[in-house]
C-alpha positions, 0 to 999 in steps of 0.5 A, spaced: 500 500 500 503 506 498 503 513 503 497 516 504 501 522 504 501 526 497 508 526 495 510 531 489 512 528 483 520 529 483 521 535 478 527 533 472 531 539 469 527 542 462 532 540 457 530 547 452 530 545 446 535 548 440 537 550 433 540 542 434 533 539 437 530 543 431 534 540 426 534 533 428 526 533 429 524 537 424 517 536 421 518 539 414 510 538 413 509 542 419 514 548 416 512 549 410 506 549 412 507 555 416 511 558 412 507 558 406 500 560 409 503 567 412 507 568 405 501 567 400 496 574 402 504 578 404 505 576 397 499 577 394 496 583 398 499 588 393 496 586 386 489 582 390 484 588 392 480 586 399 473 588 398 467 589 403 464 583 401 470 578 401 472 582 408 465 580 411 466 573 408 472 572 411 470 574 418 463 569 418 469 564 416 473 565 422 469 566 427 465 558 425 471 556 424 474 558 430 468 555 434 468 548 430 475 547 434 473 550 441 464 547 441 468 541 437 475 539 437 476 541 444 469 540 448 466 536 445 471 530 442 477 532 447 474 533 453 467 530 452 464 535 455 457 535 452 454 529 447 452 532 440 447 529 434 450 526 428 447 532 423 452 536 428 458 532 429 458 532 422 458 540 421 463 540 426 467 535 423 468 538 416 468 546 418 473 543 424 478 540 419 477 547 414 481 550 420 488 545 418 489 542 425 490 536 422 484 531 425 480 530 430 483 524 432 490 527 431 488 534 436 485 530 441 490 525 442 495 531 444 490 535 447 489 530 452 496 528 454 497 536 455 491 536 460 494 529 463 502 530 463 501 538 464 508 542 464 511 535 464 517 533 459 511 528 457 506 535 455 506 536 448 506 544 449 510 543 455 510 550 458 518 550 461 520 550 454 519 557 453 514 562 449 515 559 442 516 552 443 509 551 446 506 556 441 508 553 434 516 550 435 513 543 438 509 542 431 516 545 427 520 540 432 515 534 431 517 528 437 510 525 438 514 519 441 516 523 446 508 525 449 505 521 454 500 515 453 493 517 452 487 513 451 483 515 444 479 508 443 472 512 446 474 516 439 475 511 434 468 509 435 465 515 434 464 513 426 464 521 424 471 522 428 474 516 423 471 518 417 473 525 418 480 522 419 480 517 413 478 523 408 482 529 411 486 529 405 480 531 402 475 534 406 480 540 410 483 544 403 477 544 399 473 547 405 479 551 407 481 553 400 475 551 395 470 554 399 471 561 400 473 561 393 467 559 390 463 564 395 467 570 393 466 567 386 459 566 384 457 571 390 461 577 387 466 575 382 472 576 387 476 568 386 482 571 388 480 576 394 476 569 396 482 565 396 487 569 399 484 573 405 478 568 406 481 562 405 489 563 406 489 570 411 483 567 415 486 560 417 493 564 419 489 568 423 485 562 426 492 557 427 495 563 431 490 565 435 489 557 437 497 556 439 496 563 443 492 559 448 498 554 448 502 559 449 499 566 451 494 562 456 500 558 458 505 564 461 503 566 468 506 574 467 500 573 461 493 572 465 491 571 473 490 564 476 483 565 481 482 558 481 488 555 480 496 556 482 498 548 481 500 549 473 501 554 468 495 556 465 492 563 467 485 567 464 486 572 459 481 576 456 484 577 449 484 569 448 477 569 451 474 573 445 479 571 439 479 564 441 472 563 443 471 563 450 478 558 450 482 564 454 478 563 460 484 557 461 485 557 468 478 555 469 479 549 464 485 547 467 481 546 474 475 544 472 477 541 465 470 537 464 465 543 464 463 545 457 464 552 459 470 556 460 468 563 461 463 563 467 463 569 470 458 574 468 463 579 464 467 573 461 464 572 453 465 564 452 461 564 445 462 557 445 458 556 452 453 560 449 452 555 443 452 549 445 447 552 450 443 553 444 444 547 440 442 543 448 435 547 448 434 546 440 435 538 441 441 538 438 446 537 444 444 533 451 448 532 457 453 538 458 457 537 463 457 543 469 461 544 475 456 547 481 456 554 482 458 552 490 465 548 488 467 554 483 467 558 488 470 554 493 475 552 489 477 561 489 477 560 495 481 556 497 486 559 492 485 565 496 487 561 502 493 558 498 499 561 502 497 561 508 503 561 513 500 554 517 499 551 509 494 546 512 491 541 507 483 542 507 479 536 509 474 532 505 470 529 511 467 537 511 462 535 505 463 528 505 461 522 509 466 521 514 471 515 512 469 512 520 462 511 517 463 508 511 463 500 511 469 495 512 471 491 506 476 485 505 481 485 500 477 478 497 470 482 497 473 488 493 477 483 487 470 479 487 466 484 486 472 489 481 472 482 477 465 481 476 463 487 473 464 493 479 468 498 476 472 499 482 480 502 485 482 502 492 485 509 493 489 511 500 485 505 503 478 507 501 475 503 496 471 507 490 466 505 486 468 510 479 463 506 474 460 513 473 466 516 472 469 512 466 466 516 461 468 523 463 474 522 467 479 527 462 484 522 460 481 518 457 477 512 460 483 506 458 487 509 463 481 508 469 481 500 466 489 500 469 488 500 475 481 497 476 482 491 481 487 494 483 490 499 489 491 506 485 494 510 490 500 511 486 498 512 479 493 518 483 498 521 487 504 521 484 503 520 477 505 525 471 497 528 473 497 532 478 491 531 481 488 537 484 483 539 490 477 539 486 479 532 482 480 529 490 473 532 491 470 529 486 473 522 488 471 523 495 464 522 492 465 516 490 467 512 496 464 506 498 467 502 503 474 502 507 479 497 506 480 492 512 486 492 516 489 499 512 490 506 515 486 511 512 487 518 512 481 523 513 486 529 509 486 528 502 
């Protein structure tokens, strides 16, 4: 059985990355791309007239586009944040893969081992590694070996997600490129303005505004922490209405599974809104919402956070105390983890995550690693760091406490 105490994760030096990291993983796809997208309408900007008409075209298309990654991409299929129809899982999928950040399955796949190895060598955008390298140089200096593993397999039996994937090729240029053209085309006869600013200039728009909140939302001089100081990730307002409502992101790295990032009055999520909308027409259904309670205690308890005594806060204050919970052997838990229970035995206490399995931010394969087993360790001293609120939502599970284990009333 390991410690009941937490034990922070032993931090290794950050290995910067060079001009010799660059050269030995550069991914020549990734650099060509992003020097030839900004260079078309730079090159093109003198002899291409940008009319009324094509500008408009070219601010709808950002801002669907922008939304298809945060409503789509991101809380949707990453985060699972709420369920969508086909009908909207296809438009998502389509506009989505217009923005040319590769698939959904390729997306997710980072984007959950940025949220699971957080500011770790195994982040994707790790945040030590400085302003550009989380910005755009982990896509110039490619090393996908090197992120920490994921589970996807929730992804893969989405069907839009694997047609999306298998027809990406096909799907991302010609509604990037062909159809803004075509719009400006036979709307207005502007083919040239349609491609350039429409098409070329809206989507490097779009692609730098994304990597500004891996970048921009992960430096702690860009933003505040209200929720948070246990990472990296701060709230900034330009984000927050550029990026949709992702900008909101010290939030989202509290609360991860919400399918809001901006829940303060002033904070503009259009994104939250959306999908408010889509789950009053039908078209979404079982958003996921942290309680108005546990968003305030968690700013409060940031606001405690440097208390001179730095006391742990104690879960027994909401939940029923671990000294009323049942007994159970070791026995009695593997019978019933491997007779279809869904249960872990953390710190001592047994748990009962059968309804966690389908939210939890990592994907639901790594919950199935510690099934009948004791995963203490993989809680607590995991790349994940766990924070109060994730501790929180695991007090709620609890159903019995090992027999003969010494269990601890602090998490």
């Amino acid at each position: 059985m390991a410690s009941n105490s937490y034990s922070a994760r032993v931090e290794k030096p950050v290995n910067m990355p060079s001009l010799l990291y660059y050269y030995e993983n550069l991914h020549w796809f990734h650099l060509t791309a992003h020097i030839v997208i900004p260079a078309v309408p730079i090159l093109c900007c003198p002899f291409v007239s940008l009319s009324l008409n094509t500008a408009l075209l070219g601010f709808v298309l950002y801002w669907i586009g922008s939304v298809s990654l945060t409503t789509g991409y991101h809380r949707l299929w990453t985060h699972r944040s709420y369920d969508a129809c086909v009908a909207l899982r296809v438009f998502l999928a389509i506009i989505g893969a217009a923005q040319l950040q590769r698939s959904i399955l390729w997306w997710a796949r980072h984007h959950r081992a940025h949220h699971w190895y957080l500011d770790t060598d195994k982040d994707p955008y790790d945040s030590r590694k400085g302003f550009f390298f989380t910005h755009m140089g982990w896509l110039i200096g490619h090393t996908p070996k090197e992120w920490g593993v994921v589970r996807i397999s929730d992804l893969k039996e989405d069907p839009v997600v694997v047609w999306q994937h298998r027809y990406y090729e096909i799907i991302a240029p010609l509604c990037c490129f062909g159809l803004p053209t075509m719009i400006a085309h036979y709307g207005w006869n502007d083919w040239q303005g349609g491609l350039v600013y429409a098409g070329f200039f809206r989507v490097l728009l779009n692609q730098q505004v994304t990597y500004l909140v891996n970048s921009l939302n992960h430096s702690k001089w860009a933003g505040a922490q209200p929720y948070s100081d246990k990472n990296s990730a701060v709230n900034n307002l330009f984000t927050g209405i550029f990026a949709s409502g992702e900008g909101y992101h010290n939030f989202h790295h509290t609360f991860p599974a919400d399918f809001r990032n901006g829940v303060q009055w002033y904070e503009f999520d259009i994104s939250n809104y959306l999908i408010r909308i889509w789950c009053q027409l039908g078209l979404a259904k079982n958003p996921v919402m942290v309680s108005k309670f546990e968003i305030e205690r968690a700013r409060q308890r940031q606001r405690r956070e440097n208390r001179v005594d730095g006391a742990a806060e104690n879960v027994e204050a909401d939940h029923q105390p671990l000294s009323q919970l049942p007994r159970m052997q070791w026995a009695e838990f593997l019978r019933q983890a491997n007779t279809g229970r869904c249960l872990v035995c953390i710190d001592g206490v047994i748990h009962d995550i059968s309804g966690f399995m389908g939210e939890h931010p990592g994907g639901r394969d790594l919950l199935h690693e510690v099934l009948a087993n004791d995963g203490t360790a993989a809680f607590y001293n995991g790349f994940h760091a766990h924070s109060a609120h994730a501790r929180r939502i695991l007090a709620t599970m609890r159903i019995a406490t090992l027999e003969g284990a010494q269990v601890s009333n602090w998490m």
